[in-house]
SEKE-718576 format. One record per residue (C-alpha): x, y, z. Coordinates in pm, 1 decimal. Layout:
BEGIN
      east     north        up
         X         Y         Z
...
***
This chain:
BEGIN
      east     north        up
       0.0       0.0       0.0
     123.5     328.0     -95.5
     187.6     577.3     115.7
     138.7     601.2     537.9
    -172.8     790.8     513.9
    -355.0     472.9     271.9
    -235.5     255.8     501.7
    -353.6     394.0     791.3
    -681.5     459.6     655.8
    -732.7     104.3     523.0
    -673.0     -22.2     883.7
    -910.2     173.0    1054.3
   -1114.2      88.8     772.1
   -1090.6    -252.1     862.9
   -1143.9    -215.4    1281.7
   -1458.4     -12.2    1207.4
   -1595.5    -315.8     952.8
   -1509.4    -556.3    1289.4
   -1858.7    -590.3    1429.3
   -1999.7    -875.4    1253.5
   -2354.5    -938.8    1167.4
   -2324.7   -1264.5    1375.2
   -2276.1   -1033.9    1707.9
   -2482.5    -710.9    1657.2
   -2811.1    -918.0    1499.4
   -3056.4    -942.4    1702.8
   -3306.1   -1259.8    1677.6
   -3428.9   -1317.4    1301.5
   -3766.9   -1245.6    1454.5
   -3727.0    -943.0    1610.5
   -3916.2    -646.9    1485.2
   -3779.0    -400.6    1271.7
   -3722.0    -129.7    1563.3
   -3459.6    -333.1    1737.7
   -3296.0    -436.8    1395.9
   -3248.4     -86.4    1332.6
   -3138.4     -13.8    1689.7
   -2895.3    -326.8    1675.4
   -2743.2    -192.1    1388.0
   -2696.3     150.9    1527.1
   -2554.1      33.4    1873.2
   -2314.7    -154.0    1681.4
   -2172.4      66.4    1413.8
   -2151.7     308.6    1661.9
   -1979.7     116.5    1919.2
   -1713.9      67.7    1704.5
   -1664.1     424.2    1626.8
   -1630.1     480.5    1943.0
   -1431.1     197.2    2047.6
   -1183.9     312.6    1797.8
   -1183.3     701.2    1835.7
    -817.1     776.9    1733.3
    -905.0     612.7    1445.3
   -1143.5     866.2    1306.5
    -912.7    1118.1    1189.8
    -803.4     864.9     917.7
   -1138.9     772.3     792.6
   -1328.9     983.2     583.9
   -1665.9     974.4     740.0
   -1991.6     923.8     499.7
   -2249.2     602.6     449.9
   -2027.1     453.5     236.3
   -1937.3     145.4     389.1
   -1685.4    -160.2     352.9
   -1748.9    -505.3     202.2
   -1819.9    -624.4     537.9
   -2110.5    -366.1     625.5
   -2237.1    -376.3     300.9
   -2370.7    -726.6     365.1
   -2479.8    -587.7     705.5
   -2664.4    -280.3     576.4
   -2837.6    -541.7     305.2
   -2995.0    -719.5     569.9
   -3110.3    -405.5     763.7
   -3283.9    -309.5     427.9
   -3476.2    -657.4     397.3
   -3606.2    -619.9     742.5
   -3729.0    -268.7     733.4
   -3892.8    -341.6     344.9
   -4030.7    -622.0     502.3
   -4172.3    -431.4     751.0
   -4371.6    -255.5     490.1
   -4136.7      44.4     422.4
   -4034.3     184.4     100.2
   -3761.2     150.3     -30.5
   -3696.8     518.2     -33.0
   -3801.9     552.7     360.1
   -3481.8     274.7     387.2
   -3282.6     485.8     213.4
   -3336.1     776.8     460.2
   -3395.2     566.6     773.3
   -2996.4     382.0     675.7
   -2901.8     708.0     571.7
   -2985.5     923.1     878.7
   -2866.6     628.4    1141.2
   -2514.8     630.9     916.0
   -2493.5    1025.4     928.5
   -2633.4    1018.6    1366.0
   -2357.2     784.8    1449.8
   -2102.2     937.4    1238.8
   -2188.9    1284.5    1353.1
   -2139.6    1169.0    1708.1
   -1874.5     994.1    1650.6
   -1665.8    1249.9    1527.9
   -1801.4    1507.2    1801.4
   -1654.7    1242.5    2071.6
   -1359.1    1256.2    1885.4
   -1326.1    1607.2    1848.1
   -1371.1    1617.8    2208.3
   -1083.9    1357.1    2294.0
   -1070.9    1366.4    2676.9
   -1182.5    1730.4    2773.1
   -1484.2    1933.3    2580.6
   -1573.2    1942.6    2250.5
   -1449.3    2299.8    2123.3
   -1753.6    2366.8    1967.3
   -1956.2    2338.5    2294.4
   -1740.1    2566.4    2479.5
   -1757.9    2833.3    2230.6
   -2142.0    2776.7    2285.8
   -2094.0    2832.9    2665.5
   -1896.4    3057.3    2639.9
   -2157.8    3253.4    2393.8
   -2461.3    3237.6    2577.3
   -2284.5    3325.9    2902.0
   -2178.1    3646.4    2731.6
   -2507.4    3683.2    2681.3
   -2693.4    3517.7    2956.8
   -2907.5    3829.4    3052.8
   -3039.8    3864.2    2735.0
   -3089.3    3423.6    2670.0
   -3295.8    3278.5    3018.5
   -3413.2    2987.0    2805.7
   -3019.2    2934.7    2683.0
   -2859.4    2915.0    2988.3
   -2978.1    2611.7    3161.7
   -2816.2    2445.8    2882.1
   -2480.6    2614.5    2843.7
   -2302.5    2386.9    3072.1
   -2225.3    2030.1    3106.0
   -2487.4    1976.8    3368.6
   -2760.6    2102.9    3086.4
   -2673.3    1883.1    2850.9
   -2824.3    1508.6    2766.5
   -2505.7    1240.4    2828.8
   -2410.9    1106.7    2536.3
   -2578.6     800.8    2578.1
   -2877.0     899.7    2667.0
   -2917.6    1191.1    2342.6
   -2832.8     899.1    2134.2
   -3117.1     663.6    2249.4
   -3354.7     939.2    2210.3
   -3271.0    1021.7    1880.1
   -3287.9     672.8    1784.6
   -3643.5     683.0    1977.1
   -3742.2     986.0    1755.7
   -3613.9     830.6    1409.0
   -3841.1     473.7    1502.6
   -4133.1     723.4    1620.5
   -4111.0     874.2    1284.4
   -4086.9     569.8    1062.6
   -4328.4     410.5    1239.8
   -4570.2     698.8    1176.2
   -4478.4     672.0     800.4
   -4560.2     272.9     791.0
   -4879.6     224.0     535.3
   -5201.7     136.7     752.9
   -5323.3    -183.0     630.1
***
């Protein structure tokens, strides 16, 4: 492989294609809402897991051979389920740009604050007079943990497609 920067990219290529549909699947028959949820936990467990890695990656939906076969079988399910195929496409689409968007905010972040939330505190309390609904939540105590903002945006995404499922 030419060149470090290939290299190093191909590798974390390959440690973010590690979780295998054998471990993040949940029961063939689960209902679509966990598949999806399995399949977000897991790609973005290992974006997490592997951090230091981002920086190497570019960061879109495109995926590896690996996830490809992954993603396929998140498609089948949610069809199945009765959704277009162009509510897949955004459903895979907005889970791939959530967990990548996180991701790279964690990573931005590294072990203190994410820059872009301290220029936000650091904003509003400027300005804290003049913002009373703002300020609660320019600190680290008025924020959602991570955890916890992802699982409701995953709750909001499900609450949506579910609304968007064709009455029989």
């Amino acid at each position: 492989v030419p060149g470090r920067e290939e290299r190093l990219e191909r590798c974390a290529a390959q440690v973010l294609e590690e979780p295998s549909y054998a471990r993040w699947a949940p029961p063939a028959a689960a209902p679509w809402p966990e598949w999806l949820r399995a399949y977000a936990v897991a790609f973005r467990s290992a974006l997490l897991a592997n951090a230091g890695l981002l920086r190497y990656v570019r960061l879109s939906t495109a995926a590896t051979a690996g996830r490809l076969e992954q993603i396929d079988r998140l498609v089948a399910i949610l069809h199945e389920a009765g959704f277009s195929f162009a509510d897949v496409a955004h459903a895979v689409q907005h889970v791939n740009l959530l967990v990548c968007g996180e991701a790279w905010e964690r990573a931005m972040a590294g072990d203190g604050t994410d820059p872009q939330l301290a220029e936000f505190d650091a904003a509003v309390a400027a300005r804290a007079g003049d913002l009373p609904h703002l300020a609660p939540l320019a600190s680290p105590a008025g924020r959602p943990d991570p955890d916890g903002h992802f699982a409701f945006a995953l709750d909001c995404l499900i609450a949506g497609m579910t609304a968007r499922l064709p009455h029989p």
